[in-house]
C-alpha positions in Angstrom: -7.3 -40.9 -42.5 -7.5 -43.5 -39.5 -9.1 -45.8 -41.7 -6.2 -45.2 -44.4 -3.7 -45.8 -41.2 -5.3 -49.3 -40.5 -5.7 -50.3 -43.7 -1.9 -49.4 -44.3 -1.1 -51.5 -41.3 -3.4 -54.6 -42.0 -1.3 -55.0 -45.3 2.4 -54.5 -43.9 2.0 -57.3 -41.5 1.6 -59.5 -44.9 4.3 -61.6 -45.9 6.4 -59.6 -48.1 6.5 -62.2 -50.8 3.4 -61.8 -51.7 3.0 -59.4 -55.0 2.1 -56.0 -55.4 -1.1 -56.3 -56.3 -2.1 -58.8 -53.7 -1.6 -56.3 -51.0 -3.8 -53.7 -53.0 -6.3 -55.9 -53.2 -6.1 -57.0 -50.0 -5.4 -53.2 -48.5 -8.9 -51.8 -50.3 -10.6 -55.0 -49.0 -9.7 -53.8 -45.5 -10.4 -50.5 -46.1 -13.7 -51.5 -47.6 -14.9 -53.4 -44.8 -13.8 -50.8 -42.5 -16.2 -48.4 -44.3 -19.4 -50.3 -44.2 -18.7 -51.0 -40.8 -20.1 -47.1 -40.0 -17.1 -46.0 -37.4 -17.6 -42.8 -36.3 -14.4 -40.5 -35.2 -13.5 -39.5 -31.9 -14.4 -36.1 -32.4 -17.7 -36.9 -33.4 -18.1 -38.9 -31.0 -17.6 -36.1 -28.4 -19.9 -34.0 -30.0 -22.9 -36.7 -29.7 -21.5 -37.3 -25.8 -21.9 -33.2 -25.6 -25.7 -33.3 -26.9 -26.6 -36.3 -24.7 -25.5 -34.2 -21.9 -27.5 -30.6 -22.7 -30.5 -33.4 -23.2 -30.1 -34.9 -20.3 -30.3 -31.9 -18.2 -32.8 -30.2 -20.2 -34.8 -33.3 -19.4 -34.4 -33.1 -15.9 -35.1 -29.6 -15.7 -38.7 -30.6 -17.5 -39.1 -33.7 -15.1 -38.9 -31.3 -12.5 -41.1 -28.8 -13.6 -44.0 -31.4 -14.3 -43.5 -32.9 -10.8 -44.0 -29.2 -9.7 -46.9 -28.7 -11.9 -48.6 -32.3 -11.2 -47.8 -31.4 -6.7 -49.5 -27.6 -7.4 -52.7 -29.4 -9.2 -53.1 -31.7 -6.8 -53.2 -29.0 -4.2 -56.0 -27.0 -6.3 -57.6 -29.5 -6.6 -57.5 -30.4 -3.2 -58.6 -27.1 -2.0 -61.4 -27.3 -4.4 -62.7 -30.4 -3.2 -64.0 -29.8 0.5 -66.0 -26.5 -1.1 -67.8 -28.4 -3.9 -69.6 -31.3 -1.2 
């Protein structure tokens, strides 16, 4: 529908001399190169914003959980180290 609106409003700021046709053509021509440009609507948009979020803190969560892992290792393995000499 947006892409209809701008398309719409592309061809009304043509001169109105110019026939019929002209401004179909040129209106689908607009709204053709509006399409291959990819836009993507607000809405999904948000969504994609949403999912970056959950990853984001899902990543964190696992970045901290290896940092805990990787400080608890290098304990063991520090209290394994004086013993084995």
């Amino acid at each position: 529908m947006i892409l209809k609106d701008l398309a719409g409003a592309v061809t009304a700021v043509l001169p109105e001399r110019l026939g019929e046709d002209v401004r179909r053509n040129a209106q689908a021509a607009v709204r053709a190169a509006l399409e291959n440009m990819e836009l993507v609507s607000r809405e999904e948009l948000e969504v994609q914003r949403q999912v970056l979020l959950r990853t984001r803190t899902k990543l964190e969560a696992l970045e901290a959980r290896v940092a805990d892992l990787e400080r608890r290792l290098a304990e063991a393995e520090t209290v394994e180290s004086p013993g084995s000499d």
